[in-house]
C-alpha positions, 0 to 999 in steps of 0.5 A: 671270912665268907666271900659275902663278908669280902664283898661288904669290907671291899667293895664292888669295884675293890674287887673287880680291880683285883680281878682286873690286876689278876686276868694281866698277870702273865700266866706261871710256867709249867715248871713253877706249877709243878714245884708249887704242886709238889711243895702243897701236896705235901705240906707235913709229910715227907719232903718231895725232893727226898722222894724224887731223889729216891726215885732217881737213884733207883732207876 
């Protein structure tokens, strides 16, 4: 679905609500950015916690 598409389904003010409710939500702390990231980047290959535990253990 384009933005284009969004805006017709929506509304204007729908969507200058959300982004009203969005700018009030509180900002994510650095360590939850960080998992997240971790967890995105990658999403079919090996898990990132496998990888960090072998990096613990070969320090």
């Amino acid at each position: 679905m384009t933005r284009e598409e969004r805006r017709q389904i929506l509304g204007d003010s729908v969507i200058e609500e959300i982004h009203a409710r969005v700018a009030e939500a509180p900002a994510a702390p650095a360590e939850l950015i960080d998992i997240l990231r971790r967890v995105l980047t990658h999403p079919a290959g090996r898990p990132a916690v496998a990888e960090a535990i072998e990096q613990q253990t070969a320090a």
